[in-house]
Phi, psi and omega in degrees: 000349179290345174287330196280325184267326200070031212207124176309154193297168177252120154316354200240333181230161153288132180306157151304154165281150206275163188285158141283156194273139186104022185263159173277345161309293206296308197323270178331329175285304197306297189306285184318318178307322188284357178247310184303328180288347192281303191103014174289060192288330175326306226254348148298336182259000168252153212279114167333140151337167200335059152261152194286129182285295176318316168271006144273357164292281175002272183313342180240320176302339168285311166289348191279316182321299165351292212283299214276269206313334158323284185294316183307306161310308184304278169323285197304352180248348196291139200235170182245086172006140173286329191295326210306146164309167163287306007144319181255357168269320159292313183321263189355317164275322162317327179291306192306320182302306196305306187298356187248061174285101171351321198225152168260095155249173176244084183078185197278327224259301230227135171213149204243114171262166191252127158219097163247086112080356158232259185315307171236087174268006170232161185311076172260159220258137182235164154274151178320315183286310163319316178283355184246334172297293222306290202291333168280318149348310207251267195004261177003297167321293197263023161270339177268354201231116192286343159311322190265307192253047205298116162270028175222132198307139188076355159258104138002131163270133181306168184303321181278025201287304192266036147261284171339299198266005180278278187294338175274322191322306186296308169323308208285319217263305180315321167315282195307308180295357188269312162310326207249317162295331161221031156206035185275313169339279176321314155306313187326272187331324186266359167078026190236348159321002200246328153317319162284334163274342174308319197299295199297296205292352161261346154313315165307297160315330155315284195294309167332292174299354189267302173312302178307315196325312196297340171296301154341319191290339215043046175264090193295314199267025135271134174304155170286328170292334174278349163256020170273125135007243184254150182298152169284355148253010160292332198281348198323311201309311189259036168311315179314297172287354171273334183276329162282356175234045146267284191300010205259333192276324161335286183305334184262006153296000000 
């Protein structure tokens, strides 16, 4: 996935691991990289003609991990040449300060405690970095564990698999707005912005298009909160950037 970003591995976690071939993943993994390589992201995030909706959740919930533990890793890690100018030392040190946030929020509104249910079984208030190890981590787990996320032809997704992909989604979402809220200036300086918004907009158009899909499905006796990805006051911290880039996506039909 570093061809996608252009941007070096992260030391602190491992890509999820690739599918085996001949799988309806990788089959599905393959189609998506080849519509995303196009620069079609509409027509990347909608779900193939008689393909499984669960196993295109699967296949992008696994690349959004990817794609966010990349970037994310890349900041919070970057490091510096001895060779370096002074001039890229101070930058260097404004980055180290900005990153070392007290609280994991999106702005002065919003702020996110951590639970999963072992280590933090009741809601606790962590630094951003600790809440993004803690949330890659628990990612990590149930994206490795072939009972939740399964990748061999003839095994069933558990019953609770889009609840499961519901909460790393939500979580995933949290990454970002944390990012864009308190720390794009700080991408600016690393020049890596235009990689963070390629990420969030197919994330975003992603989780969008699911929401249309389960309508499609004719799943009538749901509510929208309930097949949406993520709820619509979880998205608040970016409405702005989300409305912009629904108009942005309007205009290019």
């Amino acid at each position: 996935m570093s061809s996608f970003f252009g941007l070096g591995k992260t030391r602190t976690f491992k890509p999820r691991k690739d599918v085996p071939e001949g799988t309806k993943q990788y089959q599905l993994r393959k189609y998506a990289e080849a519509t995303l390589g196009s620069g079609n992201l509409r027509l990347a995030v909608q779900l193939p003609e008689g393909e499984d909706l669960n196993e295109w959740l699967a296949v992008h919930t696994v690349d959004f991990f990817n794609h966010l533990n990349m970037l994310y890793g890349t900041v919070t890690e970057f490091c510096i040449p001895s060779e370096v100018r002074a001039r890229d030392i101070l930058v260097w040190k404004m980055l180290t300060i900005a990153f070392q946030c007290p609280v994991m929020s999106a702005g002065p509104r919003y702020e996110y405690l951590w639970e999963d249910g072992v280590k933090y079984k009741r809601p606790t208030k962590l630094a951003a970095p600790d809440y993004v190890d803690a949330l890659m981590n628990w990612a990590q787990n149930l994206l490795d564990d072939e009972s939740i996320f399964p990748n061999k032809i003839g095994v069933a997704f558990p019953r609770n698999f889009r609840d499961t992909v519901k909460t790393i989604v939500r979580r995933l979402f949290r990454v970002y707005a944390h990012i864009y809220s308190n720390h794009f200036d700080h991408i600016c300086a690393l020049g890596i912005e235009a990689h963070l918004n390629t990420s969030y907009r197919h994330f975003f158009l992603f989780i969008n298009e699911v929401s249309k899909t389960a309508r499609e499905f004719g799943i009538r006796s749901l509510t929208r909160q309930q097949f949406d990805l993520v709820d619509r006051k979880e998205l608040a911290p970016l409405d702005e950037l989300n409305d912009a880039i629904l108009a942005e996506d309007l205009k290019a039909r």
